[in-house]
C-alpha positions as CSV (number, residue, x, y, z in Angstrom):
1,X,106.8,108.6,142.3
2,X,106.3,104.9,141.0
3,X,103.3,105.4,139.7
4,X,102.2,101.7,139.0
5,X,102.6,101.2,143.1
6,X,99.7,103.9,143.0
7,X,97.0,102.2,141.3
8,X,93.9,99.9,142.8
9,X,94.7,96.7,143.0
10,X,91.3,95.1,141.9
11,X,89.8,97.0,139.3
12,X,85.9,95.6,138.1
13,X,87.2,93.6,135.7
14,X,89.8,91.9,137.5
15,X,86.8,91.4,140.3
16,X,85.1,89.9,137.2
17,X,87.7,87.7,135.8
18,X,88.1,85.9,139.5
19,X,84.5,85.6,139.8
20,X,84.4,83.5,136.2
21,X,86.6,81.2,137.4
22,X,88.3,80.7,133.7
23,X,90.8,82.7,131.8
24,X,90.0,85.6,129.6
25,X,91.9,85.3,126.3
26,X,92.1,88.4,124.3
27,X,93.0,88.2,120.6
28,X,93.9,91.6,119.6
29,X,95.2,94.4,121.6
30,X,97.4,97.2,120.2
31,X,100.8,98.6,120.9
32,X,103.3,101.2,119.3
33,X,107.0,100.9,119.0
34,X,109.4,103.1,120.3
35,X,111.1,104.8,117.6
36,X,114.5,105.2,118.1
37,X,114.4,101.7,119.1
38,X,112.7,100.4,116.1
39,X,115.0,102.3,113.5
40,X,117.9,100.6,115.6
41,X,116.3,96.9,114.4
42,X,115.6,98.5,110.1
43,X,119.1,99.7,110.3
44,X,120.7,95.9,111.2
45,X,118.5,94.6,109.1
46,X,118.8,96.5,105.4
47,X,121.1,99.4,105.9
48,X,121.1,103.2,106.6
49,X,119.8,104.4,103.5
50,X,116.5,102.7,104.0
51,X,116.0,103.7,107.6
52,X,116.2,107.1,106.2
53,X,113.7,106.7,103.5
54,X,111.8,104.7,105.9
55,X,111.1,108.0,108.0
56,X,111.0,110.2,104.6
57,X,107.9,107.9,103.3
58,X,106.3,106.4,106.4
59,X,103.9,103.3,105.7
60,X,100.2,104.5,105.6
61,X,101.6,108.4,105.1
62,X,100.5,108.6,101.5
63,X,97.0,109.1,102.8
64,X,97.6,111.6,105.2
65,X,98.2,113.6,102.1
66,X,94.6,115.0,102.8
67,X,95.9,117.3,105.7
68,X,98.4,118.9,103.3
69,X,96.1,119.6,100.7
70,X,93.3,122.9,99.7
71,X,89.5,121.7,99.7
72,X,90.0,122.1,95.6
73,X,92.2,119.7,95.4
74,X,90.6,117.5,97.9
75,X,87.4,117.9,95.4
76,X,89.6,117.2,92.4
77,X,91.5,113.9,93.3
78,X,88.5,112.6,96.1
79,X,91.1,112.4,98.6
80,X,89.8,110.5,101.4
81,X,89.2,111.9,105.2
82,X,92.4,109.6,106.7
83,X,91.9,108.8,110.3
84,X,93.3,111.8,112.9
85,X,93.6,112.0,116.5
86,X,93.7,107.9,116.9
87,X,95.6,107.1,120.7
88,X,93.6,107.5,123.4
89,X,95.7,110.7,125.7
90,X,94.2,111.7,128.5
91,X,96.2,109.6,130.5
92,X,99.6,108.8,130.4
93,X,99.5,105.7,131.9
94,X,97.6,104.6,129.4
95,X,99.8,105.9,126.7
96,X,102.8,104.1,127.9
97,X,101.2,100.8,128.5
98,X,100.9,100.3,124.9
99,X,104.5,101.1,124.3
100,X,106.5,99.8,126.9
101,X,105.6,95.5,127.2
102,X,106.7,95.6,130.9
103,X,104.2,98.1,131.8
104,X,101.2,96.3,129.8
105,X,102.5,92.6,131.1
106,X,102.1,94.4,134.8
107,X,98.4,95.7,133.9
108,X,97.1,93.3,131.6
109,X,95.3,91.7,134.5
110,X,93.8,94.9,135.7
111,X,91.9,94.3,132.0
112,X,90.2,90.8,133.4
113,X,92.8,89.1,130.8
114,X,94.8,86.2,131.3
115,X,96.6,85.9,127.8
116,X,96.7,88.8,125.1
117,X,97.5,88.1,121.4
118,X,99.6,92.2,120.4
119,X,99.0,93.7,117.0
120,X,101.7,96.1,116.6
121,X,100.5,99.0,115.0
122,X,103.8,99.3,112.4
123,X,103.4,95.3,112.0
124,X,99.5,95.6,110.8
125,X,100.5,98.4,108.0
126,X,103.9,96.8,106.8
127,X,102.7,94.4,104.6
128,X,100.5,96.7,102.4
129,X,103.8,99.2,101.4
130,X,104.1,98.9,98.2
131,X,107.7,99.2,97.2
132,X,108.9,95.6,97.6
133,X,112.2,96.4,99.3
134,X,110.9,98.6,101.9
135,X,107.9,96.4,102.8
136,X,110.3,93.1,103.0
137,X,112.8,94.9,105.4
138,X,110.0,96.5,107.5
139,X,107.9,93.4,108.1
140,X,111.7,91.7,108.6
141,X,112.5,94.1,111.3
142,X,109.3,94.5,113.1
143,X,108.9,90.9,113.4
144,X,112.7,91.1,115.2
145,X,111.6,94.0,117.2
146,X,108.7,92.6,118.5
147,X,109.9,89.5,119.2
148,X,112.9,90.9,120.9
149,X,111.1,92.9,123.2
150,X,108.0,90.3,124.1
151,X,109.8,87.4,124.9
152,X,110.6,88.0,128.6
153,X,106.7,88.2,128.9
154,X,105.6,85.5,127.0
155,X,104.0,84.2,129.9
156,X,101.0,86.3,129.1
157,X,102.2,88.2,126.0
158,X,102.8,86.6,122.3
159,X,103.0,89.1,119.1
160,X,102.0,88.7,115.9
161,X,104.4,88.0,112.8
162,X,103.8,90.5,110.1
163,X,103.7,88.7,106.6
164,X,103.5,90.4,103.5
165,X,101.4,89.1,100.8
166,X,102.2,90.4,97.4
167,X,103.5,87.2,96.1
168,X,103.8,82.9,97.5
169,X,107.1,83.5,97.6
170,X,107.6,86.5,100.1
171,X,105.0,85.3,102.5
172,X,106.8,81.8,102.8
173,X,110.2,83.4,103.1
174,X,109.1,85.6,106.2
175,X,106.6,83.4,107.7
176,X,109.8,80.8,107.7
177,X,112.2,83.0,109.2
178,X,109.2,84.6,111.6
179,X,108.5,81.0,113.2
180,X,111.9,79.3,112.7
181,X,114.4,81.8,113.6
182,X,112.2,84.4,115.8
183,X,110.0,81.8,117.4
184,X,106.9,83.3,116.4
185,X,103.9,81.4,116.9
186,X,101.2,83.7,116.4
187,X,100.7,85.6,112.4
188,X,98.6,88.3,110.6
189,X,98.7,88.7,106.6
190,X,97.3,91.5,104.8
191,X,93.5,90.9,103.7
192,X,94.0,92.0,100.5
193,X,96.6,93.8,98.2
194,X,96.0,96.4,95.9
195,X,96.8,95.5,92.3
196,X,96.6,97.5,88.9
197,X,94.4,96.4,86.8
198,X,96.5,95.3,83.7
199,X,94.4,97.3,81.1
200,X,95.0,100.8,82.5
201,X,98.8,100.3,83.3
202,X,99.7,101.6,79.8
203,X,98.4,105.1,80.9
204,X,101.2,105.4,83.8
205,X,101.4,105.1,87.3
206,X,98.8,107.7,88.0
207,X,96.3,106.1,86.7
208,X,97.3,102.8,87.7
209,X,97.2,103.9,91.0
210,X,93.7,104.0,90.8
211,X,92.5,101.7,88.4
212,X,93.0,98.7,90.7
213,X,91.5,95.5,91.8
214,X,91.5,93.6,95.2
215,X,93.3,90.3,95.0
216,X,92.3,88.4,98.4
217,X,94.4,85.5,97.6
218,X,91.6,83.0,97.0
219,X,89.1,83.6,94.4
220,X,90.7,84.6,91.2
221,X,93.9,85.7,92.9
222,X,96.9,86.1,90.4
223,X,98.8,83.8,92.0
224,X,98.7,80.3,93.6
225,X,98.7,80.9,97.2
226,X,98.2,77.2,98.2
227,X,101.4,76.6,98.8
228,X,101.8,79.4,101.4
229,X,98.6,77.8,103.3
230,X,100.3,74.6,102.9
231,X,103.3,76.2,104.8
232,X,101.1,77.7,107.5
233,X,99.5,74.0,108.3
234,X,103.2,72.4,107.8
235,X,104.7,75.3,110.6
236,X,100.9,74.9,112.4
237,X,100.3,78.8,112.5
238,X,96.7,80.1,112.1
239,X,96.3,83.1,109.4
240,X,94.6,86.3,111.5
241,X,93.8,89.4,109.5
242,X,93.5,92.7,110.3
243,X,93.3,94.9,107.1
244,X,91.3,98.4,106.2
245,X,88.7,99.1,103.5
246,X,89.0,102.5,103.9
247,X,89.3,104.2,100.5
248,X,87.6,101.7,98.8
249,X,85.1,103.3,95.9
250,X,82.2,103.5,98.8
251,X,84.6,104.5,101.8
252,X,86.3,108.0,99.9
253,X,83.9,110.9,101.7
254,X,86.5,113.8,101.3
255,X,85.0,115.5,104.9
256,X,83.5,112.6,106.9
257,X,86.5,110.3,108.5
258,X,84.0,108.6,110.5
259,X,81.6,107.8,107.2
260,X,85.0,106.3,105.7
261,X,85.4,104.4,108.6
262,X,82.2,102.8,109.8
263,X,82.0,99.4,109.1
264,X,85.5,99.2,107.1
265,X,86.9,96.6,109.1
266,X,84.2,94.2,108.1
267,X,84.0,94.9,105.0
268,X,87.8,94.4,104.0
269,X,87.3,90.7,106.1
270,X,84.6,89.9,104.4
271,X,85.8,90.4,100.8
272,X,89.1,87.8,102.2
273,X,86.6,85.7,103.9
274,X,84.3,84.9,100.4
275,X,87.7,85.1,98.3
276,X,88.6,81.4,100.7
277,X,85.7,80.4,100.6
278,X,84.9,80.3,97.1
279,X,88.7,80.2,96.2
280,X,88.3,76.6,97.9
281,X,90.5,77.1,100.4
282,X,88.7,75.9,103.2
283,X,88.0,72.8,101.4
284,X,91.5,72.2,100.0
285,X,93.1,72.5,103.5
286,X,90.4,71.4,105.9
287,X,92.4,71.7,109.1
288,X,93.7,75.4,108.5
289,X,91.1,78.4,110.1
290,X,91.3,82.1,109.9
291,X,90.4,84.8,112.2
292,X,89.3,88.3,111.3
293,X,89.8,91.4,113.6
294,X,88.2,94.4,114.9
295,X,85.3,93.5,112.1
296,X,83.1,92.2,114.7
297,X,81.1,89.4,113.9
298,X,77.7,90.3,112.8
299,X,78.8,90.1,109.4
300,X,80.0,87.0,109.8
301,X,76.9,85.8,111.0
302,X,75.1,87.7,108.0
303,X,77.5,86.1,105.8
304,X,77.2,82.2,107.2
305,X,73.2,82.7,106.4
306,X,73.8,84.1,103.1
307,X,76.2,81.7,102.3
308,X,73.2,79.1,102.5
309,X,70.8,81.0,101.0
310,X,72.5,81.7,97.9
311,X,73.3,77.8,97.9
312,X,68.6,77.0,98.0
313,X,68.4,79.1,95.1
314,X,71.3,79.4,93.2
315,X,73.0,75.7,92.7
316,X,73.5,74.6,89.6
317,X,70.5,71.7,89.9
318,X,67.9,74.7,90.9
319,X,69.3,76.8,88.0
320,X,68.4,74.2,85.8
321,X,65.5,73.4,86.5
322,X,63.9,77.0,87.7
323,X,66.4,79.5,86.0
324,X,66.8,78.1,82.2
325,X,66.0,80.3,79.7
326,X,65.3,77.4,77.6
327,X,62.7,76.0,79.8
328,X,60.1,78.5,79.0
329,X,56.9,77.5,77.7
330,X,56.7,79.8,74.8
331,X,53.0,78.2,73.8
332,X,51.7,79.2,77.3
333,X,53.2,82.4,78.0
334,X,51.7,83.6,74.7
335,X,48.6,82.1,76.0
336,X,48.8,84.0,79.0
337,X,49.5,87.0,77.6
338,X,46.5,87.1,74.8
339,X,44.2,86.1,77.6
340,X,45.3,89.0,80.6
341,X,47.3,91.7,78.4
342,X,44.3,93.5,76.8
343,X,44.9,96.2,74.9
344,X,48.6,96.9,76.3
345,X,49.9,93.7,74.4
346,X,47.0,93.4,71.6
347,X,48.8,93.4,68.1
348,X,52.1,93.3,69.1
349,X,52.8,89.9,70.9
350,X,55.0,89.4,67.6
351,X,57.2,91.9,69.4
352,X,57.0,89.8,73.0
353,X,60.5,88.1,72.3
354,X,62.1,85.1,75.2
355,X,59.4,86.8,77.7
356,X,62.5,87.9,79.7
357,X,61.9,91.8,79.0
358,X,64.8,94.1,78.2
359,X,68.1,93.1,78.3
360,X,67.0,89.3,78.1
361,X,70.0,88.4,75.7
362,X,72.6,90.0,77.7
363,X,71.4,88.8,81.6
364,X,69.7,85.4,80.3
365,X,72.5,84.1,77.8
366,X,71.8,80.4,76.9
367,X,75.2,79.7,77.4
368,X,76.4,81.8,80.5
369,X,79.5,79.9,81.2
370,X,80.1,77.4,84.0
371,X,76.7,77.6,86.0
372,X,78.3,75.8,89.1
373,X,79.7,78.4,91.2
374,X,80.3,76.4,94.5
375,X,82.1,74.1,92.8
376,X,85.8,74.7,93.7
377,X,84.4,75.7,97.1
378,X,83.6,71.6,97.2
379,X,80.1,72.4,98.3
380,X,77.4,69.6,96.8
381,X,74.7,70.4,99.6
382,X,74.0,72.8,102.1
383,X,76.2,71.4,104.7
384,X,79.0,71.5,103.0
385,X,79.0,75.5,103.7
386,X,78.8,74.6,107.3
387,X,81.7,72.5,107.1
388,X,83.6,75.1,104.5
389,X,82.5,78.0,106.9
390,X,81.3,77.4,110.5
391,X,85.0,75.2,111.3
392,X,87.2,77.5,109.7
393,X,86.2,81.1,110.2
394,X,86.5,82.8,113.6
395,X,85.5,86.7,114.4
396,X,87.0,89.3,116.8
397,X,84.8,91.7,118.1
398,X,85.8,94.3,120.8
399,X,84.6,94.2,124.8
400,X,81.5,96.1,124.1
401,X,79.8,95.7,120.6
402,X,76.5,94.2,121.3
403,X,76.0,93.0,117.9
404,X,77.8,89.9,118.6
405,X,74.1,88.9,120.0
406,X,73.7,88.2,116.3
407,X,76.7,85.6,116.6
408,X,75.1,83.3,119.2
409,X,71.8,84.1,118.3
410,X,71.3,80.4,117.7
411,X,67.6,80.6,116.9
412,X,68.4,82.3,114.0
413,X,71.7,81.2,112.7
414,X,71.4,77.8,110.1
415,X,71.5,74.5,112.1
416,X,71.8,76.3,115.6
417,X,75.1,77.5,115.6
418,X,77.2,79.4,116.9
419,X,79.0,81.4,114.8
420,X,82.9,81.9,116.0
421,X,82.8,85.2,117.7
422,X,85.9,85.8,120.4
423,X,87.5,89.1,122.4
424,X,89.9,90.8,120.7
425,X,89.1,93.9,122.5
426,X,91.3,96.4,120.1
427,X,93.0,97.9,123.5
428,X,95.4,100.5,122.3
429,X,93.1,102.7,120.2
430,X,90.8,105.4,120.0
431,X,87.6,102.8,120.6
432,X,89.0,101.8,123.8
433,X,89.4,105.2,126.2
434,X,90.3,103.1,129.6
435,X,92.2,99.5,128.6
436,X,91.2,98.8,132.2
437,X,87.4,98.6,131.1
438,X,87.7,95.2,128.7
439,X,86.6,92.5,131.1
440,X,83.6,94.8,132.7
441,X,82.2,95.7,129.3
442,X,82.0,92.1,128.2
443,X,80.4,91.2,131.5
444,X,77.7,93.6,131.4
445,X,76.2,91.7,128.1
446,X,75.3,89.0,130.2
447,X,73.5,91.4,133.0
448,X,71.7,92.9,130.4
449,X,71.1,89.4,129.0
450,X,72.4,90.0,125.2
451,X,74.1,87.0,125.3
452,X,74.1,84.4,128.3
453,X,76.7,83.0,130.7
454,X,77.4,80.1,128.4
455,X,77.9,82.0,125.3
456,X,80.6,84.2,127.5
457,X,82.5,81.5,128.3
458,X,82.7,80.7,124.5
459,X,83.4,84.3,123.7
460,X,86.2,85.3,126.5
461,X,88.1,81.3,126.3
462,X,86.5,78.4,124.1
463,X,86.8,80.0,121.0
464,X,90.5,81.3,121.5
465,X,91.5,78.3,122.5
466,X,89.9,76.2,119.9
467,X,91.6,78.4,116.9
468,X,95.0,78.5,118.4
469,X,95.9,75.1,119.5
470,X,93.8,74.1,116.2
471,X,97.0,73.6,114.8
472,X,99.7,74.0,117.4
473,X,99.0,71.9,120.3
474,X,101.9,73.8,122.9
475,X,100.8,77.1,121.7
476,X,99.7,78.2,125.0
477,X,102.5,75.8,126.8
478,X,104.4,78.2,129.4
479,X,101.6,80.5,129.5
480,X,99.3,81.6,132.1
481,X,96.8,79.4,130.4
482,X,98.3,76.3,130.0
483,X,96.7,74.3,132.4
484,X,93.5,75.7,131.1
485,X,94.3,74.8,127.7
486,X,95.7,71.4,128.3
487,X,92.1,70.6,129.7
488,X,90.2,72.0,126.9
489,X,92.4,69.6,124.6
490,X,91.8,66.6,126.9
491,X,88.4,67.6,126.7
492,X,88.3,67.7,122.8
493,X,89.7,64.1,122.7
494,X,86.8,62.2,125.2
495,X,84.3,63.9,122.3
């Protein structure tokens, strides 16, 4: 039976995609490697004896230590709820599409799309191993693996480059093999590592392992990442992220996977997406952006307006002049007090100190160190956060999460923006029980009028577009969407 033969030939969202009249750009679906096959590529590429420890310490396994363990000793370390149960199985079809790339290049267009960026599931977990051997060769041989096995479909199909993070060094060495040797045009780093905090390593790994800090590569980051964004601009690849914050102190429910796992996505991008921002990133290299996934991008939207918020009341001019513990009016306040503090304050104004109430010495220092916080950022007025922010920072959110109203809510949002949402539909997991679904879903925002036509168009193909040809003008050249791209450019240029 050839089962492909057997299926409709115009699902809804293929009807949909014809009836839009432009192509559908999807910037994150999933797929699993074939096992055998994949050892095959670790083996050529560091030896036996770490394909064998490969499969005796799988990356991401150390959390699955909860299914192993007695509710005591769940209780007594606070080991997480891991995620179970996270492919989609009720139909085989489905299954195999995200394993075999023949099979999803044949049905991608049964999804509405035109063009799909993949996130290997292996490739999204290698950079975060921690043993710097095994992480090196797994990212090494999963970015060979997938480019192997995508390039007969790079018509439609382009993979993502897994680049580890832990130091400058080791993300430039496999970015430049990834795009120079493998061809790879498309990247994701890790959106954070995991770091001990130096203080508690004395009392062993054990402790270590928990005592840690984020390091998001920007803002107080151990090292210098500059020059890996300087390589990124120089080999014109745009940064994507795709990391967990599950675990993190306020993710660690020990029975609940799904109170671990709401809203994790988001919050891992967002602690990256401050750490460039006010690491100065975005202002130190103004033509590189960034893309977050599966996050969605109300929290993007939250963040933008935040962003400028904190700038009205907390620059360093409004500090000084409404914030200054040195600019209180001692004479008056007492003043004050004596005439409306009656018998709660009579006798005792001797006792009423700066007038800041408790703690006044430790929260309202005199001297509380630099008081310009966006400087490195490069912001000197509220535009500059557009500028730092709105051009650099684009948001995937999947085929059916309404909150991406909040994105194009231009009403709302400072100056009337848009803020960057696209598709990237996560096809391939748990969220996404019929791949066949992604085009319909989007569509039906528009029929129940969350977002309009135009704001589509920007979600589904302006937006992909504009972050990956940002930098690489030919990165849809001998795709599906070239002529489509080669427009938008031309476009861009009359502006």
């Amino acid at each position: 039976m050839t089962i492909a033969l057997d299926r409709p030939q115009k699902t809804k969202s293929a009807q949909i995609r014809e009836k839009l009249g432009y192509p559908i750009i999807d910037t994150d679906v999933h797929t699993q490697e074939f096992p055998p096959a994949f050892l095959d590529y670790l083996e050529q590429v560091a030896g036996t004896a770490i394909a064998q420890r490969f499969q005796e310490h799988l990356p991401g396994a150390s959390r699955s230590k909860w299914f192993k363990q007695s509710w005591e000793e769940r209780r007594a370390n606070r080991t997480a709820r891991p995620p179970f149960w996270t492919r989609p199985t009720n139909d085989p079809l489905n299954l195999a599409t995200v394993s075999l790339p023949k099979l999803l290049h044949e049905r991608l267009q049964e999804a509405g799309t035109d063009f799909a960026v993949v996130y290997p599931n292996l490739a999204t977990m290698a950079p975060h191993i921690g043993n710097e051997e095994m992480r090196r060769a797994v990212c090494r041989a999963a970015n060979t693996y997938h480019a192997d096995i995508f390039r007969p479909y790079s018509d439609r199909l382009t993979p993502i480059a897994a680049i580890p993070m832990h130091t400058p060094e080791e993300a430039i060495a496999e970015l430049e093999y990834a795009v120079k040797v493998l061809g790879l045009k498309a990247i994701q780093i890790p959106g954070h590592i995991r770091r001990p905090i130096p203080a508690f390593e004395k009392y062993g790994e054990e402790v270590a392992n928990e005592a840690i800090w984020i390091d998001t590569f920007g803002l107080d980051s151990k090292y210098d990442y500059d020059p890996f964004w300087a390589k990124c601009v120089e080999l014109k690849v745009v940064p994507t992220t795709h990391s967990s914050g599950m675990g993190w102190i306020n993710r660690r429910s020990i029975s609940n996977y799904q109170y671990n796992h709401i809203g994790h996505f988001a919050s891992a991008a967002e602690a990256l997406c401050k750490s460039l921002f006010f690491g100065g990133v975005t202002h130190r290299f103004p033509t590189l952006k960034f893309a977050f996934l599966e996050g969605g991008a109300a929290w993007g939207a939250s963040l933008y307006t935040d962003l400028i918020w904190h700038w009205d009341t907390r620059n360093k001019d409004h500090l000084v002049e409404n914030n200054n513990p040195a600019n209180i009016d001692r004479e008056e306040l007492l003043e004050l007090y004596t005439r409306y503090g009656g018998e709660l304050v009579h006798g005792r104004l001797d006792q009423l100190g700066s007038g800041l109430g408790f703690h006044a010495e430790l929260l309202s220092p005199l001297e509380p160190g630099d008081l310009d916080e966006f400087a490195v950022a490069g912001v000197t007025k509220p535009e500059d956060i557009r500028d730092r922010f709105l051009n650099h920072f684009y948001f995937g959110t999947e085929s059916d999460d309404t909150r991406v109203a909040q994105a194009f809510n231009r009403k709302a949002n400072p100056y009337g923006d848009r803020v960057k949402a696209f598709l990237g539909s996560d096809s391939g997991h748990w969220d996404v029980p019929d791949i066949t679904a992604i085009a319909a879903n989007t569509y039906s925002m528009v029929e129940r009028k969350i977002i309009s036509e135009e704001d589509l168009q920007y979600f589904l193909s302006i937006h992909p577009l504009e972050l990956y040809t940002s930098l690489n003008r030919d990165f849809f050249k001998g795709t599906a969407v070239e002529k489509t791209a080669d427009e938008f450019l031309a476009a861009k240029e009359t502006r």
